[in-house]
C-alpha positions in Angstrom: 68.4 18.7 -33.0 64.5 17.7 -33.1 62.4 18.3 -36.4 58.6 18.1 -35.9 55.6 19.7 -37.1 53.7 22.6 -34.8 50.5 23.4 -35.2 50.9 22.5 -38.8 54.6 24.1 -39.7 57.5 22.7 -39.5 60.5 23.3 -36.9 63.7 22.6 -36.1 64.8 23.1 -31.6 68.2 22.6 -30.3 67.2 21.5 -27.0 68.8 18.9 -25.9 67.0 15.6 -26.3 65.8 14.9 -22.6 64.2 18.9 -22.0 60.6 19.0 -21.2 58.4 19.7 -24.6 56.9 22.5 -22.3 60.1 24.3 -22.0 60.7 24.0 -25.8 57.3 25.4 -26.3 57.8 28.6 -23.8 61.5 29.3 -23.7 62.7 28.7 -27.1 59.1 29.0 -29.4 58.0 31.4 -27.3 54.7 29.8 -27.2 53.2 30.3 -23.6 49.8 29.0 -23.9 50.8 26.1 -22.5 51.2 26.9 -18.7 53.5 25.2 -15.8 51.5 23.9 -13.3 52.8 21.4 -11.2 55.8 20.0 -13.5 55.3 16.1 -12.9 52.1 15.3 -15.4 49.5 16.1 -12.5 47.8 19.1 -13.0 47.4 18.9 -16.7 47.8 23.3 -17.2 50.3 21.9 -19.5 48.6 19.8 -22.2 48.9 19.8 -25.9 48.5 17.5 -28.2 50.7 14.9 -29.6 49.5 13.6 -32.9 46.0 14.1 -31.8 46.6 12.4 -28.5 46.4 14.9 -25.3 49.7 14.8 -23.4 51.1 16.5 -20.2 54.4 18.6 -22.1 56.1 18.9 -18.9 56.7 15.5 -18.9 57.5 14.8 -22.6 61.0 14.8 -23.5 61.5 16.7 -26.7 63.3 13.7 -28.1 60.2 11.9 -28.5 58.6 14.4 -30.7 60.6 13.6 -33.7 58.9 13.7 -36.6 55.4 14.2 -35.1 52.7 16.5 -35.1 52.6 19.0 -32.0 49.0 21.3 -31.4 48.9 23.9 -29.1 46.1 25.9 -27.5 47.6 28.7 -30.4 47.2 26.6 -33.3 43.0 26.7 -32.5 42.7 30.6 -33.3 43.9 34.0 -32.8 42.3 37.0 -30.6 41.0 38.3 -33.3 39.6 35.3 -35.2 39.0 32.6 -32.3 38.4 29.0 -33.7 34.9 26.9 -32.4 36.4 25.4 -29.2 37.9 29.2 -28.4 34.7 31.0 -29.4 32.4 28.7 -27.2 34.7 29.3 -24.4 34.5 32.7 -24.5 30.8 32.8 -25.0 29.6 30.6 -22.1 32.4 32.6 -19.9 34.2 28.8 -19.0 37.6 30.8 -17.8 37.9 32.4 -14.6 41.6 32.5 -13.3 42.4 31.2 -17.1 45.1 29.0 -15.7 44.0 25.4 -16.4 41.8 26.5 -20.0 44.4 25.9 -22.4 45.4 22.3 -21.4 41.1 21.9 -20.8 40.8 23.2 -24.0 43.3 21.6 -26.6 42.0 17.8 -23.9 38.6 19.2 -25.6 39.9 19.7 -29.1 41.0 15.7 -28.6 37.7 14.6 -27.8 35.5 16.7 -30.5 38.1 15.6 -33.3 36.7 11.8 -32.2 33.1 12.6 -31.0 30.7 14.7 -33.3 28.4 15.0 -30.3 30.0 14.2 -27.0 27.7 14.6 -24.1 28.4 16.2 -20.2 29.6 12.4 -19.1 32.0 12.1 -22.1 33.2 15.4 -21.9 34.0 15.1 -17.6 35.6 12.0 -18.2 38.0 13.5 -21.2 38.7 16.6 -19.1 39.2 14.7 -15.8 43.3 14.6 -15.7 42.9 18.0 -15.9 42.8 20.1 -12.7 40.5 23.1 -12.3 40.2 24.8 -8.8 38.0 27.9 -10.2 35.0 25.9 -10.2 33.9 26.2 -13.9 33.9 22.5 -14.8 30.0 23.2 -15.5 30.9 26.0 -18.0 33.6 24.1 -19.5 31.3 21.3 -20.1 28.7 23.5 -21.7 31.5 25.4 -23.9 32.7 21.8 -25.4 28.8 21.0 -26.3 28.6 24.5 -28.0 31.8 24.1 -29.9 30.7 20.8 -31.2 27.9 22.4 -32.2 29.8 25.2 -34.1 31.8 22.6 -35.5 28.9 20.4 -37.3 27.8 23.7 -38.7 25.1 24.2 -36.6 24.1 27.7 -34.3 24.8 28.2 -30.7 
């Protein structure tokens, strides 16, 4: 049994200690934000965060998430009240398949809750483990700089 804290409540999985966080998160939370890519820490369709730290879940056994804190792209909103980071994506249109956004978004949430004003470089080089084929790196980039915006309080 594994206790830890998701997006802020706590839980309790049986897995057993050596399953992938990602499959804890899908198969037995039921929380599918998180996508499988490529299953070997590659692609990075799978991130969350691990005490603030982006990680790849597929390779995370759940054993090591005793007692920590676990984020996940569902903890930043809801459809019907999207947080900053969501809100900007949808705005500047930064999804196209969809695939890769929640691991490039909750790599994003990383960086913004360290950088009050990250620019284009800082945001490429935080989203770089993270694949997108789509070709809407330049939308992404300008959906991080709007949601930092949002989040100092500012307008788009």
């Amino acid at each position: 049994m594994t206790e830890f804290r998701l997006n802020g409540q706590s839980k309790r999985v049986e897995s057993e200690p050596d399953t992938p966080l990602l499959y804890v998160l899908r198969d037995e939370l039921q929380l599918n934000g998180a996508k499988y890519g490529c299953g070997l820490g590659q692609c990075g369709a799978c991130t969350v965060l691990l005490d603030g730290k982006p990680v790849f879940s597929c390779v995370v056994p759940v054993s090591v998430i005793e007692n920590r804190e676990v984020s996940t792209i569902e903890g930043l909103g809801t459809a019907a009240q999207p947080g900053p980071l969501q809100r900007a994506f949808i705005e500047e249109q930064a999804a196209q398949c969809g695939y890769c956004i929640p691991g490039m978004m909750m790599r994003a949430q990383a960086l913004l809750a360290t950088t009050r004003d990250p620019t284009a470089e800082q945001i490429r080089r935080q989203l770089q483990p993270n694949l997108c084929r789509c070709g809407t790196q330049n939308r992404i980039v300008k959906a991080v700089q709007r949601a930092a915006r949002y989040m100092k309080g500012g307008a788009a």
